[in-house]
N, C-alpha and C positions, 0 to 999 in steps of 0.2 A: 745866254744860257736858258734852257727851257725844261727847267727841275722837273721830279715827278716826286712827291711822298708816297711810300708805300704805307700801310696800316692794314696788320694783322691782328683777329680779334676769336681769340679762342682757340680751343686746343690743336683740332684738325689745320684752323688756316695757321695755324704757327708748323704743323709736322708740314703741311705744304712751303711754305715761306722758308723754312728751314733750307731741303731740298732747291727750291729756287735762288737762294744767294748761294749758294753749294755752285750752279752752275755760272753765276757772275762772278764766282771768285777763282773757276778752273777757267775760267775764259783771260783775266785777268794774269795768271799765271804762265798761261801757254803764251800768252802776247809778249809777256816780259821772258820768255826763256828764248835765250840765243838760240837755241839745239829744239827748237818747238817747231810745229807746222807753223810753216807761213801762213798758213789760212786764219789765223787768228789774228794777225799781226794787221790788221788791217785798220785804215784810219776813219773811218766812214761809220764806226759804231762811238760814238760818245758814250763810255761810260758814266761820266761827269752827272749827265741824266739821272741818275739813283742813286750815285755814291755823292758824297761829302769829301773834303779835305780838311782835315784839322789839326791838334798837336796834343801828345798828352800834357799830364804837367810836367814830365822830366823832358819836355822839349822835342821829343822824335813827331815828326809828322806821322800821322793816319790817314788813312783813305776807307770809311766806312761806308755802311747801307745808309742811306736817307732813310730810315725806317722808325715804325713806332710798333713794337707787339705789346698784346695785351692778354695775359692768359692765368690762370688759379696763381696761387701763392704757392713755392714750391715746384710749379711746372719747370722750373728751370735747372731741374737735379743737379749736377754736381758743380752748377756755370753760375757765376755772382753775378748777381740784377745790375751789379756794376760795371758789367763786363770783365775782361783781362788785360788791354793795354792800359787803364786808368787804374790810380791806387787805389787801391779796396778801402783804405779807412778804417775809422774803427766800428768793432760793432760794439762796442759797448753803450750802455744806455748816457745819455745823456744827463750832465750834472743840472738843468736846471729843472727843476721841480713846481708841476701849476696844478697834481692832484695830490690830496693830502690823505685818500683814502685807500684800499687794500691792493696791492698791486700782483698780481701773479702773470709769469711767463710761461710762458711754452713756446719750446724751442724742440727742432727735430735733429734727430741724426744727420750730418753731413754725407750725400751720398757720395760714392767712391768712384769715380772718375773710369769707365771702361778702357779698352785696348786701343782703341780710335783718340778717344782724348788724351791717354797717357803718350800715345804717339806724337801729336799734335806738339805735347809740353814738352818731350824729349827732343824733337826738332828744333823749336826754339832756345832750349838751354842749348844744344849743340852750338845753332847759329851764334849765342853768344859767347861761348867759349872759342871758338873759331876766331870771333871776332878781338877777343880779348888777348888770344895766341897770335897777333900779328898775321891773321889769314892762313894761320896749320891748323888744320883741322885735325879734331882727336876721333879715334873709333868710341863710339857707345861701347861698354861693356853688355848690355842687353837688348841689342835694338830687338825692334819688336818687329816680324816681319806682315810684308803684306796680304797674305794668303790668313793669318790669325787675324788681321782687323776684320777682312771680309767676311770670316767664320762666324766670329763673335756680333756683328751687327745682324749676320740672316738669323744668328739663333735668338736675341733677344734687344728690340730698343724699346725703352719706357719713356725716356721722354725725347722731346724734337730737339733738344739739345747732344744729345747723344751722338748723332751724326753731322751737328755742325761744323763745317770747318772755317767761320768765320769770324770774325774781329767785331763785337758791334761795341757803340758809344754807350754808354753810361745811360743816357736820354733816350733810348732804344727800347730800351726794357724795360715792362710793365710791369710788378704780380699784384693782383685784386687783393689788397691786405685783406685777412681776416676771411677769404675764400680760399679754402685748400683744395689740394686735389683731391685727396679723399672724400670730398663730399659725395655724398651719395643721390643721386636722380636727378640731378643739377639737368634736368631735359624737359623743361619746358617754360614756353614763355613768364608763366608769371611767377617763376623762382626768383628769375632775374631782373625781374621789374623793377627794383627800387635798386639796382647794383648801381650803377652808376651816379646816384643823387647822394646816396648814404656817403658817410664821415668822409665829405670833399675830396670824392676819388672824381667825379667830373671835375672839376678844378685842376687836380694833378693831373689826369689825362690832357686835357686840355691846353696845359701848361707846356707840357712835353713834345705832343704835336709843334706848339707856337714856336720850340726852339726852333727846328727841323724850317717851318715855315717862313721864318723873317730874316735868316740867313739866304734863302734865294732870290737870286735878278729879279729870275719872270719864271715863274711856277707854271708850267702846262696842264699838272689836274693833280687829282687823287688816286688812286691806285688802291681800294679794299679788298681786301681778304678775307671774308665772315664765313666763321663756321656760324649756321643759321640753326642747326639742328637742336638747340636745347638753350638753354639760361642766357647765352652770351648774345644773343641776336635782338633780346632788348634793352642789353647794355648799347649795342653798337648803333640800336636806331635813336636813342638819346643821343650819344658823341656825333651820329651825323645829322642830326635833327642842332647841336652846337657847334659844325662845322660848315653845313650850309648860311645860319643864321649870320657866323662870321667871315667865309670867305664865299662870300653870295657870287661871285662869277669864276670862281675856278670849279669846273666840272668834277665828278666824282662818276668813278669807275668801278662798280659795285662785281664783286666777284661771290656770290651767295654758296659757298662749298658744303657739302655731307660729307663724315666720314661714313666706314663701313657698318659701323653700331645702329647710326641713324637708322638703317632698315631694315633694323630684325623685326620677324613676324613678331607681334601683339597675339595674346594668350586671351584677352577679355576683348568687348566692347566697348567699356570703360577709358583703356587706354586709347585704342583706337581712335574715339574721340576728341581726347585730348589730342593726339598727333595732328591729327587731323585738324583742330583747331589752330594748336599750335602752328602747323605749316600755312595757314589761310596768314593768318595773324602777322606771321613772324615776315611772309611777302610783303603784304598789302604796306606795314609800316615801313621795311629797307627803301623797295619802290620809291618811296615817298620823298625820299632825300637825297637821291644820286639821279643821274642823264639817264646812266644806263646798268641796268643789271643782269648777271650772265647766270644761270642758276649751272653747279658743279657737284657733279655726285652720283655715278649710277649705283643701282642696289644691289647690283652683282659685276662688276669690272671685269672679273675672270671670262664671266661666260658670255663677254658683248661682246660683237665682233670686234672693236677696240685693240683686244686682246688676240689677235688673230697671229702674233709676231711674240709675244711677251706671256709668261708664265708667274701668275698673280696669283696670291693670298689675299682673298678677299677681306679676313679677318685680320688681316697687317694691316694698320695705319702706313706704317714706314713705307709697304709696297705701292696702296692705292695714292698714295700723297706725290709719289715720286713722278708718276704718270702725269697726275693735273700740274705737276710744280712745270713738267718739260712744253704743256699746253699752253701755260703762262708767261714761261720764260717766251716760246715763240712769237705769242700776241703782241708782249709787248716791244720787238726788237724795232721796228718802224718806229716807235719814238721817239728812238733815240738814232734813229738813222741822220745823217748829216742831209740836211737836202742841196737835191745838186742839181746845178744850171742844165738850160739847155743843153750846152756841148760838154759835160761833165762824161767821162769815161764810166761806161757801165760797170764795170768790172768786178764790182765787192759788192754794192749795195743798190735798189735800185726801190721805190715808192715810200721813201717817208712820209710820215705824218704824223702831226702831234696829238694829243688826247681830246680836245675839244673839238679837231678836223674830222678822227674819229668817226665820235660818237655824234655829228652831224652830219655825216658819211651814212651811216647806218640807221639811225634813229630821227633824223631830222629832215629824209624825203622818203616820198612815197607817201604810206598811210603811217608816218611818226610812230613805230611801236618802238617802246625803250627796253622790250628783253630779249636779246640776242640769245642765239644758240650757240656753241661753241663743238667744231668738230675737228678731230686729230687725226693724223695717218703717223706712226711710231713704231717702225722707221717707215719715210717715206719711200714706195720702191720706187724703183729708176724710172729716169724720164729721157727716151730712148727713141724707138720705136711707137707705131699709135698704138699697139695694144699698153703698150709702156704708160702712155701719157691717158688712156683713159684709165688705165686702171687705179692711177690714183684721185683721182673724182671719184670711182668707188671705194677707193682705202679710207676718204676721209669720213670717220664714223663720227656720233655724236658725244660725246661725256654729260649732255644735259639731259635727265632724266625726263620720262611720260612726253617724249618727243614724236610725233608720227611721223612714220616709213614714206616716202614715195609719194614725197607732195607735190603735185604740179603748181606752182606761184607764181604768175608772172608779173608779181612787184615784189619777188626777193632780190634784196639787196644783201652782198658779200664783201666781206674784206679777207682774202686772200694770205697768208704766208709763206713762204715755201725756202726754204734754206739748210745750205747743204748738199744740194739734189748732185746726184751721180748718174750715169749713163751706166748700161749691161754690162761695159767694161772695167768699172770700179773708177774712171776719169770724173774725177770732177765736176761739173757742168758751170759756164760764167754764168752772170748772172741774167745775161741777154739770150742765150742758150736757155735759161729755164723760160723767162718772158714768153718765147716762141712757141717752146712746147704746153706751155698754161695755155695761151690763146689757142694754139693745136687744137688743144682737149676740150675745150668748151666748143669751138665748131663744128666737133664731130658728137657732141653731146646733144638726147634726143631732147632734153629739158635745160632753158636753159635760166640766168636769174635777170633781173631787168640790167641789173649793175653790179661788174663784179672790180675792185678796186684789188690790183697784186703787189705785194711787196716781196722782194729777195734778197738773200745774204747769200756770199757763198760759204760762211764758216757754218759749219754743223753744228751738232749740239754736244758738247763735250760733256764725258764720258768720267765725273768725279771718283775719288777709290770710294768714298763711303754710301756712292748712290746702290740700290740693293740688285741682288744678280737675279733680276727677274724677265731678260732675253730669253726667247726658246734658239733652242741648235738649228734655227734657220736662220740666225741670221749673223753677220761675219765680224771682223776685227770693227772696219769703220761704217758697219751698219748697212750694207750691202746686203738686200735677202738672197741666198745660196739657193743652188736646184736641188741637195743633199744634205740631209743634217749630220752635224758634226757629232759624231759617234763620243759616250763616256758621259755625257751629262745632258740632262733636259733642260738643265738653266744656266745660263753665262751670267757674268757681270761684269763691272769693271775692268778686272785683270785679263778679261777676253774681249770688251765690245770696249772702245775708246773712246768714239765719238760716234753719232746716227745723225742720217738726214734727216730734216723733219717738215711740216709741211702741216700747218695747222688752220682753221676757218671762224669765221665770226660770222653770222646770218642774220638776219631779221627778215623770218619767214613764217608762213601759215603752219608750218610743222609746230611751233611752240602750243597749240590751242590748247593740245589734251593738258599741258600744266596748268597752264591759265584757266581751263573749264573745271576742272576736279579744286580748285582751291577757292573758285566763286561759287561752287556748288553746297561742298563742303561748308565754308561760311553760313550760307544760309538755313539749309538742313542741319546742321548740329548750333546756328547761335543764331539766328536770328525768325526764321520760324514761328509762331506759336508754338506755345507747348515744346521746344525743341530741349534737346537733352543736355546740351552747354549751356543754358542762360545761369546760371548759378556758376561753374565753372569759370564764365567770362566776367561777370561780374565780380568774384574773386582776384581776378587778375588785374583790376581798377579799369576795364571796360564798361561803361553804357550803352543804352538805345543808341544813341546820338553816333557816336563813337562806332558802333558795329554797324552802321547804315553807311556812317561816310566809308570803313575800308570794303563795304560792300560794292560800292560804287564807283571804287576806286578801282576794284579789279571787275567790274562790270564795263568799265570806259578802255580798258586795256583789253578787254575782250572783242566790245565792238570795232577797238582800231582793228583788232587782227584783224577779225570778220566781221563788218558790219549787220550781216545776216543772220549771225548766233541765237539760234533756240534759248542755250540759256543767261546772254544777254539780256532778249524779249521778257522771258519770265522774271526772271530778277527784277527788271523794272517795275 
């Protein structure tokens, strides 16, 4: 077995993370339904890879996320940090007493469980009345139908649990004691500087991880999720500054996500600065501790071409979360690919590879740069005809922010996905059928990369009730884009789009420069400079000289790998 832990760390990578087990558990579903597409049904994806097997204590097996989230105290509204297959316990305080001084609680409101969750519990009392009845099932007297769940999630989710519809373990779930979510401006590095040392919350995180960890054969890597945009990104460069130290040869796979908040305009100079520092800061240290890291986040989703298929609320968490959670589910389906012999039958699956194969794939030839780009086509259109197959070489857009347009590179290196793919006819396509058409489209492409590595699945990307109905009316049941939109609404979901092909990228190319130059820039001009206008600000945040030269340097050497020719490489120096 070749494990992966996942690790979710703050609010956005948990509404992503959310949406992402959402899709491993309709995938899981559709496998096991006798009356489901065959296409799921396939043996050549190892879920094993991310889930766990275990038992509660009344004895029924589980099969959960290999997961660890970490997010405020509270983020978990109306869902116990204990999860729901394990007994809750008590919450009562404990009778042994070690302070003899003043004690006051604060305790909040129990939030009340929405139309999705109340569904979720009405299902499982069914099943177990069902089961109780000798296999007669009884009618709900209220079932609650599916058009009101969908209603209620467009019109309002507060938190990422909201639209989960998954089982996690006890050991799963994080909340930062003594950080709620009400805190106010929780956005910037050195809020959250001492988060993780304070009252042995490294220790407990740590703890938790090591279950997840010494329960596997042979762990293949890491898997992060960081929302990087505020307080939590130096919580998560401590835990992985304590997770390199401890598992020095299992890789870590850096996902650095923004939500939509991250990039409202700034009203002063002041802040601006701060962000601006913040972002130098909060790179240079993640960098520091993982192979490779992918930055996630554009500042406007709706209006990138991205979105050229889908109808986005920029200002929803729930919508933009849904998008990166289907880019990540893509990326990561090759690890969990079974691999297979020479004479193994294409048919289902076709280039595994594990997390450390990866990211020495990408990051460990050519000129070694460790920050991949990441680009999606959602849905992928058909792979047919050549205008077919080129045109999704141009569908694949980027999600990683201050990326340049139309770079010629001829040492980019790619790692390809593509699964699900259909022909004009709505048929299917095998997986050797996509092989053909991918190599097609590259040798009819006027640019091309030095190395491009393909993986395929033919199961699509299933289509959960609670994922948000953010399709525009061009595109059909299973994700087929139509010549015509379908008249009566501008946005589909669920209960119209089931499943989409998809078809996602990983790069390491000279396009990354402009993120890499504005955050070496920025360092120096606001914190290291004379006279510059962060030196008080950084040193508040328990940075020195010493300290702001090394991450100067750090993203001065990730600069020159890009381009050893960098103006502001030279200057920096």
């Amino acid at each position: 077995m070749r494990e992966i832990v996942t690790v979710q760390v703050g609010s956005f990578a948990n509404f992503i993370g959310s949406h992402f087990w959402n899709f491993q558990d309709e995938m899981l579903g559709l496998a096991a339904d006798p009356y489901g597409d065959p296409v799921f049904k396939i043996q050549s994806l190892n879920m094993d890879v991310i889930y766990r097997t275990g038992e509660t204590h009344q004895g029924t097996t589980s099969y959960t996320p290999r997961l660890l989230s970490i997010d405020f105290q509270g983020s978990l509204g109306s869902v116990s940090s204990k999860g729901t297959l394990y007994s809750e316990g008590s919450n009562e305080p404990s009778e042994v007493v070690t302070w003899a001084g003043h004690v006051s609680t604060h305790a909040s409101e129990p939030q009340n469980k929405n139309l999705f969750l109340q569904s979720l519990y009405q299902e499982e009392q069914d099943v177990a009345l069902t089961n109780g009845n000798n296999g007669e099932a009884k009618d709900s007297q209220h079932e609650i139908q599916d058009t009101d769940i969908v209603r209620c999630l467009d019109e309002g989710v507060q938190f990422w649990t909201d639209f989960s519809k998954v089982h996690y373990h006890p050991q799963s779930l994080y909340e930062v004691n003594g950080l709620w979510m009400d805190v106010k401006q929780f956005d910037n590095y050195g809020i959250g500087r001492d988060v993780f040392m304070e009252n042995l919350r490294g220790e407990e995180i740590c703890d938790k991880l090591r279950f997840f960890v010494e329960e596997c054969d042979h762990i293949q890597g890491f898997q992060f999720i960081v929302d990087d945009s505020g307080g939590f990104s130096p919580l998560a460069a401590d835990f992985l500054e304590s997770v390199s130290d401890e598992y020095t040869n299992t890789p870590v796979l850096l996902y650095a996500v923004r939500g939509p908040s991250s990039h409202m305009s700034l009203s002063s100079r002041k802040q601006t600065v701060v962000r601006d520092l913040h972002d130098a800061v909060s790179f240079s240290r993640l960098s520091s501790f993982c192979k490779m890291i992918v930055p996630v986040g554009l500042p406007s989703l709706s209006r990138s071409k991205t979105s050229t298929f889908l109808n986005i609320k920029d200002e929803n968490p729930y919508h933009c979360s849904a998008v990166y959670a289907a880019a990540l589910h893509s990326t990561s389906l090759p690890f969990r690919m079974e691999p297979l012999g020479p004479t193994a039958d294409l048919s289902d699956v076709f280039g595994a590879v594990d997390v450390s194969g990866f990211v020495q794939m990408l990051a460990g030839q050519s000129r070694q740069n460790m920050v991949a780009i990441l680009d999606v086509a959602m849905p992928s259109p058909c792979l047919s005809g050549k205008q077919d197959k080129q045109s999704l070489l141009r569908n694949l857009q980027p999600l990683t922010p201050e990326v340049a347009e139309d770079v010629d590179d001829l040492q980019a290196v790619e790692s390809m996905i593509v699964h699900g793919a259909i022909e004009s006819g709505g048929h299917r396509l095998s997986v050797s059928e996509v092989k053909n058409a991918i190599h097609g489209a590259y040798e009819c492409a006027t640019t091309r990369p030095m190395f491009c590595h393909l993986s395929a699945a033919r199961c699509p990307l299933p289509i959960p009730l609670p994922f948000p109905s953010i399709f525009g009316n061009l595109v059909g049941q299973h994700g087929e884009l139509l010549g015509s939109p379908i008249l009566g609404s501008s946005s589909r979901g669920s209960l119209d789009v089931h499943s989409i092909p998809m078809a996602a990228r990983m790069r390491s190319s000279r396009a990354i420069m402009p993120f890499l130059e504005n955050r070496l820039a920025n360092l120096h001009k606001f914190g290291i400079e004379r006279g510059c206008p962060g030196t008080e600000l950084l040193r508040s945040w328990g940075f020195g000289k010493d300290e702001l030269e090394d991450m100067g340097e750090t993203l001065s050497k990730m600069v020159r790998t890009v381009d050893p020719h960098s103006d502001i490489s030279s200057d920096s120096d």
